[in-house]
N, C-alpha and C positions, 0 to 999 in steps of 0.2 A: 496379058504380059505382066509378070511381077512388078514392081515399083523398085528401081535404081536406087538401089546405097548410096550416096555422094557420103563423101565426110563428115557433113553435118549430122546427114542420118542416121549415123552408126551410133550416136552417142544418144539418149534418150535424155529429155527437159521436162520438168512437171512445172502443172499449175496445181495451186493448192489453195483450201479457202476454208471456214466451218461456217458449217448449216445450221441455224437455233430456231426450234420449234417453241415460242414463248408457252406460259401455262393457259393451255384450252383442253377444253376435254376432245374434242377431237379437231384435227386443224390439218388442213392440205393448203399448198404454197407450190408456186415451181419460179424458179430463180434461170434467164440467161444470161450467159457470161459471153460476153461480144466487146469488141474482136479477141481472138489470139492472136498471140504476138508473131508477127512474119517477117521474115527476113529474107532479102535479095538473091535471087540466083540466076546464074548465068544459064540462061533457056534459051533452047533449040528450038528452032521452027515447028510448031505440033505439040511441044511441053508447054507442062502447067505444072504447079508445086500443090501438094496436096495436105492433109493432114492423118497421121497415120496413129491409131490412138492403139499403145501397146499395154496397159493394165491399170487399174484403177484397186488402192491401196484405201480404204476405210475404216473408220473407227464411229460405231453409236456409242455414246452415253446419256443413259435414260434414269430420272430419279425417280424416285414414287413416294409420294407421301398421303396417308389417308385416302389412296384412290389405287385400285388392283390394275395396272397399266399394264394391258394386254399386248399389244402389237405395235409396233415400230415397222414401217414398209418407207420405201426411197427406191427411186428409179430413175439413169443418167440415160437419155435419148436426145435423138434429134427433132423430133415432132410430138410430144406430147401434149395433150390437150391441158389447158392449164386449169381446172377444175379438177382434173382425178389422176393417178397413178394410172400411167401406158399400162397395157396385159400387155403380158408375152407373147400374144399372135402378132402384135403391132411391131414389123417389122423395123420401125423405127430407134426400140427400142434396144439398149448395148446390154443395160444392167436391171432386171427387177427382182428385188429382194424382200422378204417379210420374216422379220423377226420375233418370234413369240417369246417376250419376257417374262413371263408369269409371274404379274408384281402382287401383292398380298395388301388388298384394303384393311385398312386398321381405324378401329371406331373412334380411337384418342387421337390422332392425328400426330403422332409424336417416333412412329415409327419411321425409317427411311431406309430404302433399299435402293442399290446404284446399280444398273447392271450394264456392262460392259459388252462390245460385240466386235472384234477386230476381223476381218476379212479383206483379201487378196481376191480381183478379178481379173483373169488373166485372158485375155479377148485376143491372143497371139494363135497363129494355127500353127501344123507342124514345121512349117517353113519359117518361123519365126516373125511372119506378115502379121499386121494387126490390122487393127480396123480402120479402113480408111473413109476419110471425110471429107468432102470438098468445101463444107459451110465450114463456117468458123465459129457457130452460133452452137451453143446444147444445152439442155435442159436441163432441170434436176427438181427432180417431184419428192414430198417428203409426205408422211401422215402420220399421227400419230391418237391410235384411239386409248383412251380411258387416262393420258395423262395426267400428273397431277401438276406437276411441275415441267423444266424444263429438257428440251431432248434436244440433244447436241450430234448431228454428224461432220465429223471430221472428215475431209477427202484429198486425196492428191491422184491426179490425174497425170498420167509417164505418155508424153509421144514424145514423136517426132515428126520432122518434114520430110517430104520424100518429093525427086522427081517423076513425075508419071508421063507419060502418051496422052495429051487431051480427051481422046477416046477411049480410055481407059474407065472414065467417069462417066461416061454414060452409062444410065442410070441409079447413078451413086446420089446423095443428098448434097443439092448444091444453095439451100435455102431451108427455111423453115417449111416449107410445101414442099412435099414428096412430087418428085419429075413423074 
């Protein structure tokens, strides 16, 4: 069964934050952001309020100085192991991305190269449902090999709340341990 529109739901609320990967030649980190913000609803016997995550709006900014700064990767899940970037078989995972920058080492150290990477994740299906969640907790993994300097992900994250069917969420993530 779909997930109930109420009024709240029809309008979409982001969380927004930026990610800084300081200067390491290569550096993995994963960051959660506990609680979202919840708000009261009048529930029916058998409902529960869920979390419905409709697109995820990013920006990388990566410098490079004196060091050829190859790849930029980041991954938004709900169980990510916090030593490495989820693969894509791990169900867990909403977003994994790898950006190849091809930054240009330079011997004088005086060159600088910015490169920019703006992208639209759109996790809605043709019904306009998106992903829903019942943890309040997610993850966000970053890596960045060969940097010289610092790498910057910018993110806003668009849901909303929805009412659901308590069993609805059987076996949807209700914790950081997959049910």
């Amino acid at each position: 069964m779909p997930p109930k529109k109420n009024a709240l739901a029809r309008f979409p609320q982001y969380l927004s934050d930026q990610f800084i990967l300081s200067a390491a030649n290569t550096f993995t980190t994963e960051v959660i952001f506990s609680p979202l913000p919840r708000f009261p609803f009048n529930l029916k016997s058998g409902e529960t309020t869920a979390i419905e995550i409709l697109w995820f709006d990013t920006n990388v900014t990566a410098t490079d100085m004196n060091v050829a700064l190859d790849n930029v990767g980041f991954a938004f899940s709900l169980g990510a192991p916090p030593s490495a970037l989820p693969n894509l078989g791990n169900p867990l995972t909403m977003i994994a991305e790898s950006i190849d920058v091809g930054g240009v080492a330079t011997a004088t150290g005086t060159a600088l190269t910015i490169f920019r990477s703006q992208k639209r994740f759109d996790l809605q299906d043709k019904d306009g449902n998106g992903f829903l969640m019942a943890s309040s907790r997610f993850n966000i993994s970053m890596v960045a090999i060969g940097q010289a300097t610092a790498t910057i992900l910018d993110w806003r994250m668009y849901y909303r709340f929805v009412i659901v069917e308590a069993v609805d969420l059987i076996g949807t993530i209700q914790s950081q341990v997959p049910i």
